[in-house]
BABAVO-11776 format. One line per 5 residues: number of its first residue (from 1); their letters; for each residue x negated, y, z negated of C-alpha. Coordinates in pm, whole numbers, padded with zeros to 5 digits. Each point is the difference from the previous one (the first is absolute). Layout:
BEGIN
NUM> A> X/Y/Z | ...
% end
This chain:
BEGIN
1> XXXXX> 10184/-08078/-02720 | 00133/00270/00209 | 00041/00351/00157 | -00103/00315/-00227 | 00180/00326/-00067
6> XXXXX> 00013/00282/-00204 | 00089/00069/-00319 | 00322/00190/00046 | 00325/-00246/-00114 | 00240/00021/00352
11> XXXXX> 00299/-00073/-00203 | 00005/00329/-00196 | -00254/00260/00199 | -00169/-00023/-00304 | -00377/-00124/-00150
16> XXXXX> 00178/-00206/-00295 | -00273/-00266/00006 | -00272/00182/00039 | -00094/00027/-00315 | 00053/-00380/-00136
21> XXXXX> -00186/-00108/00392 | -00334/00187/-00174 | 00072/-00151/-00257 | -00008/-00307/00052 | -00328/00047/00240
26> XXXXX> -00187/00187/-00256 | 00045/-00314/-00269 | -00141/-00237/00250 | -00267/00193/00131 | -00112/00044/-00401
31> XXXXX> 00051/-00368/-00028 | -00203/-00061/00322 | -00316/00117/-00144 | -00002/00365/00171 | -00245/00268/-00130
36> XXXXX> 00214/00217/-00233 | -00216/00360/00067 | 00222/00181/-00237 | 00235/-00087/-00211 | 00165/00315/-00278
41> XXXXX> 00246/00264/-00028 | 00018/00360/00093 | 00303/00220/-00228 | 00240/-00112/00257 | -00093/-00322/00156
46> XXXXX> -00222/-00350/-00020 | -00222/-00019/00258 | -00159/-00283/00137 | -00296/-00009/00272 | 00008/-00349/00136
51> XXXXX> -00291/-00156/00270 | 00153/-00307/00207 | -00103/-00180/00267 | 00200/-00250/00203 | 00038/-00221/00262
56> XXXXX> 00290/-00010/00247 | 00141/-00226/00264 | 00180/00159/00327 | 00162/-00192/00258 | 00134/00177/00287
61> XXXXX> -00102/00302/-00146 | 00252/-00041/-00295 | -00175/-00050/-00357 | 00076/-00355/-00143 | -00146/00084/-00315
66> XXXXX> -00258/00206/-00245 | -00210/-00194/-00266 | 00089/00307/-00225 | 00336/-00135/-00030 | 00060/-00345/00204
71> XXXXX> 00044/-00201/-00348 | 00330/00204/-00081 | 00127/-00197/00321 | -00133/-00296/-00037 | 00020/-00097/-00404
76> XXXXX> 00407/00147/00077 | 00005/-00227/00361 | -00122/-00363/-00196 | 00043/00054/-00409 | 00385/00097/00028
81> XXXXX> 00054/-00335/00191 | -00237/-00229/-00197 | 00161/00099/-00335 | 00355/-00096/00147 | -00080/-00354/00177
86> XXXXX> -00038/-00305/-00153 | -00308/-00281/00027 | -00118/00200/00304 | -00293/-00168/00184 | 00042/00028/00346
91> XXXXX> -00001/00350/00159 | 00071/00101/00361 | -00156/00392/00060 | 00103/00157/00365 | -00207/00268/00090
96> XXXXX> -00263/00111/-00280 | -00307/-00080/00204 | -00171/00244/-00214 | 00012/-00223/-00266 | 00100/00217/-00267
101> XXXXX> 00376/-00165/-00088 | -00235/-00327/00014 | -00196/00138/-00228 | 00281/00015/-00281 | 00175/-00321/00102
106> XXXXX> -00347/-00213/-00067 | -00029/00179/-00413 | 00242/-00313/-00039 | -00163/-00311/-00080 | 00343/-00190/00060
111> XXXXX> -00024/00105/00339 | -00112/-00323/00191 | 00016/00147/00351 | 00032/00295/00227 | 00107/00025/00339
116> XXXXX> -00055/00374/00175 | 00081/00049/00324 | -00130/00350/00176 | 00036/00019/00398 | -00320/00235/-00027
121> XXXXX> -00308/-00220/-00022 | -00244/00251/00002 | 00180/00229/-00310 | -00063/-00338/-00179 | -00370/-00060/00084
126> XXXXX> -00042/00396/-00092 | 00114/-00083/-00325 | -00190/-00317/-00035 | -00322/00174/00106 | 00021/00363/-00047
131> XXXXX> -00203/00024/-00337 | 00231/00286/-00148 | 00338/-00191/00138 | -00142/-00334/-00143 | -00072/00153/-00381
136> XXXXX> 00353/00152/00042 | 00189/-00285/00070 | -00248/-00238/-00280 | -00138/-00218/00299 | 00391/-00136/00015
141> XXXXX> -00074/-00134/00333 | -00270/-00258/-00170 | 00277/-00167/-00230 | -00008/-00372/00064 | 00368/00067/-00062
146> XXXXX> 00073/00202/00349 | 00014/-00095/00316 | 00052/00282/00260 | 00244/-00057/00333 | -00107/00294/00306
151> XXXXX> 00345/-00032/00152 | 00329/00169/00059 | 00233/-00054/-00334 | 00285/-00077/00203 | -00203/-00274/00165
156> XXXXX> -00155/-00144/-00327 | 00344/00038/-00157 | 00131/-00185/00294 | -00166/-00300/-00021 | -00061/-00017/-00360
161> XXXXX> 00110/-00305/-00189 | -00125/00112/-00326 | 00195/00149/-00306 | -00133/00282/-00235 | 00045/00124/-00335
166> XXXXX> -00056/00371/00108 | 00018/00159/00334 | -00195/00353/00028 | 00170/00202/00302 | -00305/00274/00021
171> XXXXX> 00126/00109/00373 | -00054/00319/00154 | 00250/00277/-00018 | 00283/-00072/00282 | -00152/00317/00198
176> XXXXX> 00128/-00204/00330 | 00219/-00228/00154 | -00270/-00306/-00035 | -00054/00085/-00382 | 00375/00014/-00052
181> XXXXX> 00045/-00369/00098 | -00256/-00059/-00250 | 00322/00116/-00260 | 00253/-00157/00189 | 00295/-00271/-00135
186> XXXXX> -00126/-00282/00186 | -00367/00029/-00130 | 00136/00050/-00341 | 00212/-00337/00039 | -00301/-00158/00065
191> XXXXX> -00193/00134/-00315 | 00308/-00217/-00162 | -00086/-00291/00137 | -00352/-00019/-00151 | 00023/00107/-00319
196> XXXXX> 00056/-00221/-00311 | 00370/00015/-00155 | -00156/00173/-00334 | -00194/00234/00259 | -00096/00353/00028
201> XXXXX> -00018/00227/00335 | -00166/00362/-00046 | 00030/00243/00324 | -00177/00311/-00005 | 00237/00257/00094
206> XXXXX> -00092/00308/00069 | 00007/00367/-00162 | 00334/00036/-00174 | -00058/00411/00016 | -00037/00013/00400
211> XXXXX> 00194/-00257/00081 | 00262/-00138/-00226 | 00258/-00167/00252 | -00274/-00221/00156 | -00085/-00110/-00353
216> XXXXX> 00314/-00117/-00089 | 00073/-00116/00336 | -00227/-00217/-00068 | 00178/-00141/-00331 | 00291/-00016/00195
221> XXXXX> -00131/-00198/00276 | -00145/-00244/-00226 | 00316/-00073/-00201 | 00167/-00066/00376 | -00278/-00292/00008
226> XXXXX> 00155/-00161/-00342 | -00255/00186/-00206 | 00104/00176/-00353 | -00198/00285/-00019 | -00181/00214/-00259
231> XXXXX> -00138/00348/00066 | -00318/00158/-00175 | -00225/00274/00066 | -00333/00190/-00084 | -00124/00339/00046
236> XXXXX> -00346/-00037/00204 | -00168/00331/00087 | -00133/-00048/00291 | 00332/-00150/00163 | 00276/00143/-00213
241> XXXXX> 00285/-00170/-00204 | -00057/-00308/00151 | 00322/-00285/00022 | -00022/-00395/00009 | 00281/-00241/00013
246> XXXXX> -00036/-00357/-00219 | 00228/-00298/00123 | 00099/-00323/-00140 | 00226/-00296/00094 | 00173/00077/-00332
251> XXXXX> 00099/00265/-00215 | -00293/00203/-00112 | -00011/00056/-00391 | -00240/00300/-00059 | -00163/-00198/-00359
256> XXXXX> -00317/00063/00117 | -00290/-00226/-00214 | -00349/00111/-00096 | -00264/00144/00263 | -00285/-00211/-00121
261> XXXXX> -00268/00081/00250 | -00194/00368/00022 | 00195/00292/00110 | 00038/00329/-00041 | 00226/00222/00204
266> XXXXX> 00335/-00193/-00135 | 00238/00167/-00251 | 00023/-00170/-00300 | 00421/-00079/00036 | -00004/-00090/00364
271> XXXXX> 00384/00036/00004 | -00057/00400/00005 | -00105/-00071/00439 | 00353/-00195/00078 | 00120/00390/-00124
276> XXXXX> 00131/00232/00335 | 00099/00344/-00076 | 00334/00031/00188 | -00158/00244/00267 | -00120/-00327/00113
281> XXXXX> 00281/-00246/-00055 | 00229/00252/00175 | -00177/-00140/00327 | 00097/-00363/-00042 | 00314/00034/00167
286> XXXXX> -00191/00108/00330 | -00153/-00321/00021 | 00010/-00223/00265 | -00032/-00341/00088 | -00326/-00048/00235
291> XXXXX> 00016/-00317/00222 | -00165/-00091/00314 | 00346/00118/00251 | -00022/00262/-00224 | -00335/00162/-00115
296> XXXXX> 00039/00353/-00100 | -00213/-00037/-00267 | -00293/00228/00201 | 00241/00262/00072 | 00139/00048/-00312
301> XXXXX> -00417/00047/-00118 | -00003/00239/00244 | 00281/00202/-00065 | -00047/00031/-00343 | -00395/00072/00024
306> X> 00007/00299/00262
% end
């Protein structure tokens, strides 16, 4: 996942989501099994007194995610997708050596195999062996079905012959000029080449309230790559209104079909996360095209995150 911030919306100076972010966080910690201490009303409030515990992930210092609230991210990151493919059984994950978006993908029994490829070896053997990682992620790494690839994603996409059903783009935020290639045209025209014509592509990108021109920069620069393009997002607490892009070789029809496997962050009409208020569409005509002569990707993240 990526980089957190506060709570305060940048587009208006104001707290707006606040209140639905606490929201959210306070279903799925009830959900999660948390002691409830206290639960009433006074004359002018509820009141709720709520013990949770929770285990976190940090690279670099940054916080990749909190088991309080990961599931919002990941049930939005692999459920949208799965309920718009069609016969998917092959799935290609980059990044998501935590396992966690592995975890949701293998909840389909049509799902024959899984390719995930994480340059980090050692964030996957963590969550392989890691006792608390391991129960979070359902032992994903032990599925017959997965077979894990410690390399560069531009090298593995390189040289890979295969094609996919799905392709999960879980890459860190483009906080520099080597993460930016990772969101650049030429990458994105190889994610083409390998998936199936009825495919799906998912990209996780970034938090729509801190930075809103990289987001649909993003879109943009996959539609330059002969994607069409579909835009969704989720309100995660710990991250913030968080964005994610879905591409196709054709048109994408949002008719979504039936979640059948065990969930329980998703709204029930799924349609109501392809909605933008227009303080956010406003910034689509911002965005750029990010290709390797041309990666500005990382200082457009910066600019809008100071």
């Amino acid at each position: 996942m990526g980089t957190h911030h506060d709570k305060s919306n940048k587009m208006t100076g104001k707290e707006t989501y606040g209140d639905d972010w606490d929201r959210a966080g306070l279903k799925e910690l009830l959900a999660g099994g948390h002691d409830s201490l206290y639960k009433g009303k006074s004359k002018f409030q509820d009141i709720q007194v709520i013990s949770a515990k929770d285990i976190r992930l940090y690279l670099n210092e940054q916080l990749q995610f909190s088991s309080l609230d990961e599931r919002i991210y990941h049930e939005a990151f692999v459920h949208v997708p799965f309920t718009l493919g069609k016969s998917i059984q092959s799935v290609l994950v980059l990044g998501g050596g935590d396992g966690l978006a592995l975890r949701e993908i293998l909840k389909y029994p049509n799902v024959k195999e899984v390719d995930l490829v994480d340059i980090d070896g050692k964030v996957v053997e963590l969550a392989k062996q890691v006792p608390a990682l391991a129960e979070l992620n359902e032992q994903a790494f032990f599925d017959k079905r997965v077979t894990e690839h410690i390399e560069d994603a531009k090298i593995f996409i390189g040289k890979n012959k295969k094609v996919y059903d799905v392709l999960v783009i879980d890459f860190p935020d483009p906080t520099n000029e080597l993460m930016a290639s990772l969101y650049a045209k030429e990458l994105f025209e190889k994610f083409y080449s390998c998936l199936s014509d009825d495919g799906i592509l998912v990209c996780q990108s970034n938090a729509l309230d801190a930075t809103p021109t990289v987001f649909w920069s993003i879109g943009l620069t996959l539609e330059q790559a002969g994607f069409h393009t579909k835009q969704y997002h989720t309100i995660i607490p710990s991250f913030g209104d968080w964005g994610f892009q879905l591409a196709a070789k054709n048109e994408i029809t949002l008719q979504f079909q039936k979640i059948n496997v065990h969930h329980r962050t998703l709204p029930k009409e799924l349609s109501t996360l392809f909605a933008f208020t227009p303080a956010y569409e406003k910034f689509k005509k911002n965005a750029i095209v990010n290709s390797e002569s041309n990666l500005r990707l990382h200082d457009l993240f910066r600019e809008e995150n100071i």
